[in-house]
N, C-alpha and C positions, 0 to 999 in steps of 0.2 A: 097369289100370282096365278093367273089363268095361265092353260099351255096347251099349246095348239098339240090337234092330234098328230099322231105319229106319220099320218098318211102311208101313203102305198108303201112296200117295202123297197129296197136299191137291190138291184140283181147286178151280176158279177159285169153286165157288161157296161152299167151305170156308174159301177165304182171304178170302172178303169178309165172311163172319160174324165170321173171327177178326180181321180190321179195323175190323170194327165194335165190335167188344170191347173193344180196345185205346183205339181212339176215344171210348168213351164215358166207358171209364176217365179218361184225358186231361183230358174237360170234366168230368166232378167236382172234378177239383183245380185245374183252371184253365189247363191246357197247353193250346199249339201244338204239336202233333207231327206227322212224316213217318211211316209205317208202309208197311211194307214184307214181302211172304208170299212165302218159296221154296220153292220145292223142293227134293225130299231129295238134288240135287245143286248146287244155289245158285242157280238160274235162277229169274226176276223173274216171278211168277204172277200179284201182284195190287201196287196201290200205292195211296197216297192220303194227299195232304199238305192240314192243317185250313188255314180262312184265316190269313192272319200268322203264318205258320211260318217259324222265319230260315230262308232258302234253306239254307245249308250244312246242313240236316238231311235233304235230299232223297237226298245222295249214300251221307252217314251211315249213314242210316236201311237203306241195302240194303246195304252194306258191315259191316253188324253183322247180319245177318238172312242173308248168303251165308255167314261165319264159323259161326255158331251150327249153321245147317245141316250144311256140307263138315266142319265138325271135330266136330260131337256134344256140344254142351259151350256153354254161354252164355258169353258175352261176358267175363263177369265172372269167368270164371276165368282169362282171360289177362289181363284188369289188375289182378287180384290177385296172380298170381305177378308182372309186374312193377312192383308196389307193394312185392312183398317181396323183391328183388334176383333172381330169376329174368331171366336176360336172351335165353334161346333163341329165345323168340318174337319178339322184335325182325328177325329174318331168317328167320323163317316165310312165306313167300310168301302174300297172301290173308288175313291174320289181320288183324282190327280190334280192337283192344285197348282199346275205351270199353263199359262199360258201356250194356246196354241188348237186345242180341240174346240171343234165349231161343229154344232148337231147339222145335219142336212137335213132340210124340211121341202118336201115336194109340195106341190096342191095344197099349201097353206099361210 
């Protein structure tokens, strides 16, 4: 699997546009969500959970957003392989296997 480079890095004022994206996304359909921006090594740039969001989506939210980051590759591809008997990432240190973390790729 080829993987595009990591390109430029997201600065804090980058991550709060694409929070605010995701956030508005949210109230169209009527969610409470945690959002959560890394950097292109997993490290917590920006955060922001809506009102009445279940707590358990705080921790989530950046354990799906460090994954997507450190591995290149959304969330959904490691609960897909283990939806279809793929079992290696169960012992992958650092991997969140729920859908929902999606790498941010600029200039690539």
């Amino acid at each position: 699997m080829a993987f595009n480079s990591y390109g430029p890095a997201v600065d804090n004022s980058m991550a709060k546009e694409i929070a605010s994206g995701a956030i508005g996304h949210a109230r169209l359909h009527g969610w409470n969500i945690a959002v959560a921006v890394v950097d292109t090594h997993g490290m917590l740039i920006y955060y922001e959970m809506m009102d009445d969001t279940q707590t358990g989506s705080a921790d989530i939210c950046i354990a799906k957003a460090r994954t997507a980051a450190t591995f290149r590759r959304p969330t959904s591809a490691f609960e897909g392989g283990l939806n279809s008997g793929t079992r290696p990432s169960l012992s992958t240190f650092g991997v969140n296997m729920i859908e929902g973390g999606i790498p941010i790729v600029g200039e690539g």
